[in-house]
SEVEXBA-86358 format. One record per residue (C-alpha): residue number from 1; x, y, z. Coordinates in steps of 0.001 Angstrom, whole numbers, always signed. Example, Ala and Ser with C-alpha at 12.3 -4.5 7.8 and 13.67 -1.06 7.14 Angstrom:
<pts>
(1; (+12300; -4500; +7800)),
(2; (+13670; -1060; +7140)),
</pts>
This chain:
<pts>
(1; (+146; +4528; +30865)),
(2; (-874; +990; +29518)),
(3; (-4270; +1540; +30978)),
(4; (-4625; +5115; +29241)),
(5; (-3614; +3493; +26013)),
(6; (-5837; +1122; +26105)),
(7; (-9154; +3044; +26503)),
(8; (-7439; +5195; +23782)),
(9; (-7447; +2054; +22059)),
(10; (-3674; +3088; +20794)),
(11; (-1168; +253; +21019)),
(12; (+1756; +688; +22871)),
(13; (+4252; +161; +19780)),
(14; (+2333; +3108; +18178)),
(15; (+2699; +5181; +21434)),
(16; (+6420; +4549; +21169)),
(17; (+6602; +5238; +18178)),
(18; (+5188; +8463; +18600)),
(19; (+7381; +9503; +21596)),
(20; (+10747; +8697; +19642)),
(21; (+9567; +11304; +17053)),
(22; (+8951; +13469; +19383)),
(23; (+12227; +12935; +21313)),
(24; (+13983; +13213; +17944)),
(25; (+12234; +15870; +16437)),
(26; (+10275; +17789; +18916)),
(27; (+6752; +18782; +17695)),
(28; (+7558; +18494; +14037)),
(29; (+7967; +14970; +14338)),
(30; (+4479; +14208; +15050)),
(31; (+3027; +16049; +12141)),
(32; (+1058; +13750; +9454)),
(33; (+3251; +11913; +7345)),
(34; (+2281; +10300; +3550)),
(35; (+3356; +6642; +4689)),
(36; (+5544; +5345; +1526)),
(37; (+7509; +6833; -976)),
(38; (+4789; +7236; -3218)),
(39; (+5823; +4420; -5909)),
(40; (+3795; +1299; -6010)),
(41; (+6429; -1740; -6602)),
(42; (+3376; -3775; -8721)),
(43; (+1882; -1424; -10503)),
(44; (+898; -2213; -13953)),
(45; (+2728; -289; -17051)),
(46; (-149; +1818; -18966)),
(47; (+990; +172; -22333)),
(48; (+890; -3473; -21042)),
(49; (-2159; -2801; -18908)),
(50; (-3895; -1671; -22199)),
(51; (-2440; -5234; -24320)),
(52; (-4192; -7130; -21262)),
(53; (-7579; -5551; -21946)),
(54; (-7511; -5571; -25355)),
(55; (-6358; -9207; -25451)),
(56; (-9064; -9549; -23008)),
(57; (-11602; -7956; -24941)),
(58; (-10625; -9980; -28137)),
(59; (-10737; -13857; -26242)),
(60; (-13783; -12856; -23846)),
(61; (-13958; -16924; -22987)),
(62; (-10866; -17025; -21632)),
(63; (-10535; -17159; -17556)),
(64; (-8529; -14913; -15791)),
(65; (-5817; -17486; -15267)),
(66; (-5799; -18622; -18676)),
(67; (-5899; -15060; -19618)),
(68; (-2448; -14266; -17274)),
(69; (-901; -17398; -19395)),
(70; (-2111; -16169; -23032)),
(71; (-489; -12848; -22520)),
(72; (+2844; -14106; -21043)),
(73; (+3560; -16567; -23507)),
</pts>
């Protein structure tokens, strides 16, 4: 098996993986999944992102950094 895997060039956690799903679920387990829930935990708000650029626009000498401390304070 290990040397299959490897000229698959699948790892062997991923080949587990795969085989509890299957052992689980049968053949519906190894359908394509979306990986995540969908939400991004960082993203932005549209309102703020649009204060940043505009406070961006209107001090165009600031640095990024200096930019990040502007807005916050």
């Amino acid at each position: 098996m290990r040397r299959t895997l490897a000229k698959l060039g699948i790892p062997s956690t991923t080949f587990y993986r795969w085989y509890d799903r299957y052992r689980s679920f049968g053949e519906a387990g190894l359908e394509d999944r979306t990986s995540g829930h969908g939400r991004v935990w960082n993203r932005i708000p549209d309102e703020v992102r649009q204060r940043i650029v505009d406070l961006a626009l209107d001090e165009p000498e600031l640095s990024p950094r200096e930019l990040a401390v502007t807005f916050t304070e």
